[in-house]
C-alpha positions, 0 to 999 in steps of 0.5 A: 514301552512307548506310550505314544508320541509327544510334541515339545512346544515352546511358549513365548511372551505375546508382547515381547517375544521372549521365550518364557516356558516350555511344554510337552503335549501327546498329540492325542491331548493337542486338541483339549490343551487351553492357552496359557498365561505366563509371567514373563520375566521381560514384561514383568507381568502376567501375559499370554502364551504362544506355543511354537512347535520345536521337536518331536522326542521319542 
């Protein structure tokens, strides 16, 4: 049984543009998701997130 409709995101570095993560979030959720900090592995160190919408799955 469906449990509602996820959004998949994926995240990449604010400085480089490299893609560093990939996220899952109901849309019911979008609203109190925070901003992340990965560690991405171009950089070598910690930095912000950009989510950019990739597909909705059912």
């Amino acid at each position: 049984m469906p449990r509602g409709k996820k959004t998949v995101y994926a995240g990449f570095c604010t400085d480089c543009n490299a893609r560093t993560t990939t996220v899952r979030i109901s849309k019911a959720k979008k609203a109190d998701f925070r901003p992340l900090e990965k560690f991405c592995n171009r950089c070598r160190k910690q930095t912000k997130v950009k989510l950019k919408e990739e597909k909705h799955s059912s």
